[in-house]
C-alpha positions in Angstrom: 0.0 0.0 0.0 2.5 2.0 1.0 4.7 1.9 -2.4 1.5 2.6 -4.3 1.0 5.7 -2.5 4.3 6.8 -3.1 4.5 5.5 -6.7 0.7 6.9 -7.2 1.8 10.6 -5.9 5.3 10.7 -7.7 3.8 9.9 -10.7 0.7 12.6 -10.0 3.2 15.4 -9.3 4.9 14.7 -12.8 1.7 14.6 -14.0 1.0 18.2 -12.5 4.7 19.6 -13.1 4.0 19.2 -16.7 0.3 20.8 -16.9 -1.6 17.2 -17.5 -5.0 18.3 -16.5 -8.4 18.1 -17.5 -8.7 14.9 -20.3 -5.2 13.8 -19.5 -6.6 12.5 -16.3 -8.0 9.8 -18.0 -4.2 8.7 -18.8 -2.5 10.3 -15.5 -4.6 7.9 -13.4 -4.6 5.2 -15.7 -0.8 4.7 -16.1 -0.8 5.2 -12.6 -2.9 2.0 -12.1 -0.6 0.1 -14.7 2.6 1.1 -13.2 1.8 0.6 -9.5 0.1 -3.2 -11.2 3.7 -3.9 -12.1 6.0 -2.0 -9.1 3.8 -3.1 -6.0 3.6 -6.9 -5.0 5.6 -9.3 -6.2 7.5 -6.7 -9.2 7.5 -7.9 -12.8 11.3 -8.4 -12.9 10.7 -11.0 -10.0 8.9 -12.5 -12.3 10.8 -12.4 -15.0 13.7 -14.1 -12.9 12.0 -16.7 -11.6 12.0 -19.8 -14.1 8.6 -21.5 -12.1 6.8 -18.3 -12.8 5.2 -16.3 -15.9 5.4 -13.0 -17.0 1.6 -12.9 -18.1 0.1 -12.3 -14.1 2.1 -9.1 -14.3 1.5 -7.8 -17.5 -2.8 -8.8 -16.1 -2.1 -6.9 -13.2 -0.8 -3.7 -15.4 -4.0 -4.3 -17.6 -6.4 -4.5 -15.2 -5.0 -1.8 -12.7 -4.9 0.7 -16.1 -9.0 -0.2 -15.8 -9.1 0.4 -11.8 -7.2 4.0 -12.2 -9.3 4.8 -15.3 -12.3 3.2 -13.4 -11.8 4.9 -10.1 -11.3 8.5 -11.8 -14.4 7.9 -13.2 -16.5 7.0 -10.2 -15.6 10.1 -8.2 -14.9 13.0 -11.3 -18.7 11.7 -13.3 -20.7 9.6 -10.6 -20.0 11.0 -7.5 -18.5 14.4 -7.8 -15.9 14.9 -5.1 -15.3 17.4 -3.1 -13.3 20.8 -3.1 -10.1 21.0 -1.6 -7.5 24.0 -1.4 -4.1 23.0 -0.2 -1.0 25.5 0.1 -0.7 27.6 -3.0 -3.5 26.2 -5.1 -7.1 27.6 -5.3 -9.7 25.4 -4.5 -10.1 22.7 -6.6 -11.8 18.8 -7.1 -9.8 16.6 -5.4 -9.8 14.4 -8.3 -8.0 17.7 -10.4 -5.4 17.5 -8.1 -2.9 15.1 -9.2 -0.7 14.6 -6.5 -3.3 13.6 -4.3 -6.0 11.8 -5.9 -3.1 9.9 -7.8 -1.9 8.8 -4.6 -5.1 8.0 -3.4 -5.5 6.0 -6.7 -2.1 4.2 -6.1 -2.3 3.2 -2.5 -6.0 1.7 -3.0 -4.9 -0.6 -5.9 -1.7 -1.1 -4.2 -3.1 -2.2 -1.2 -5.5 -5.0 -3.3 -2.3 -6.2 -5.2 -0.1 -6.6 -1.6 -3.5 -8.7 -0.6 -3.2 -10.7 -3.2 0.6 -11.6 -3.8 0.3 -11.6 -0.1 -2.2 -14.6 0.1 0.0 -16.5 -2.4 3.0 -16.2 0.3 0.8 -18.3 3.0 0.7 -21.6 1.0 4.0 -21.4 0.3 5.5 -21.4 3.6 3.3 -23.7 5.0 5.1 -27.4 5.3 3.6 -30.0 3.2 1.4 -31.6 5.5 -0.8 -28.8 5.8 -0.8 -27.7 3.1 -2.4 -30.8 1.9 -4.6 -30.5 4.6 -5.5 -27.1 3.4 -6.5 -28.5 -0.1 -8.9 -31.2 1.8 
């Protein structure tokens, strides 16, 4: 969770440095999705090292966290709204127009699902053989 956030408001901030607002937000949050998909968990160069694993979960976890930034942009900028926020020099503004933040929101929210996940894969693996077998009964 915690490397999403970072990852989520790195990535917003470049996306406010260089004046990606309004219909790039679609993209900002997006790519933010992807790239935390393929950072946070087990990391796609992990993957690519390991010989008993394939490089297809990562590049489904880019794919469908590109949907979840896209996705979650979309609930709270069409459906919902948001809510205004003025922080330090900026005027008030949708927290969803705020980069920095609302990517980080984005990226520690799918971040946190991914570490869930990879995380739940960890348990059966360290369990000795007999219970994991009981496990499977």
């Amino acid at each position: 969770m915690l490397k999403g956030l970072v990852l989520g408001g790195a990535l917003g901030y470049g996306a406010y440095a260089l004046g990606m607002d309004g219909g790039w937000n679609w993209i900002t949050y997006g790519v933010i999705g992807a790239l935390v998909g393929l950072v946070v968990g087990k990391p796609l160069w992990t993957m690519i090292l390991d010989k008993k694993s394939t490089t297809v979960v990562g590049m489904l976890k880019a794919i469908f966290g590109f949907g979840i930034g896209v996705g979650l942009y979309a609930l709270v900028a069409k459906a919902w709204g948001g809510f205004q926020l003025s922080l330090l020099d900026w005027h008030q503004q949708f927290v969803w127009n705020i980069q920095p933040i609302f990517g980080a929101a984005v990226g520690a929210v799918y971040g946190g699902f991914v570490e869930l996940d990879d995380s739940l894969d960890d348990n059966q693996k360290q369990l000795p053989p007999s219970a994991a077998k009981q496990l499977k009964k």
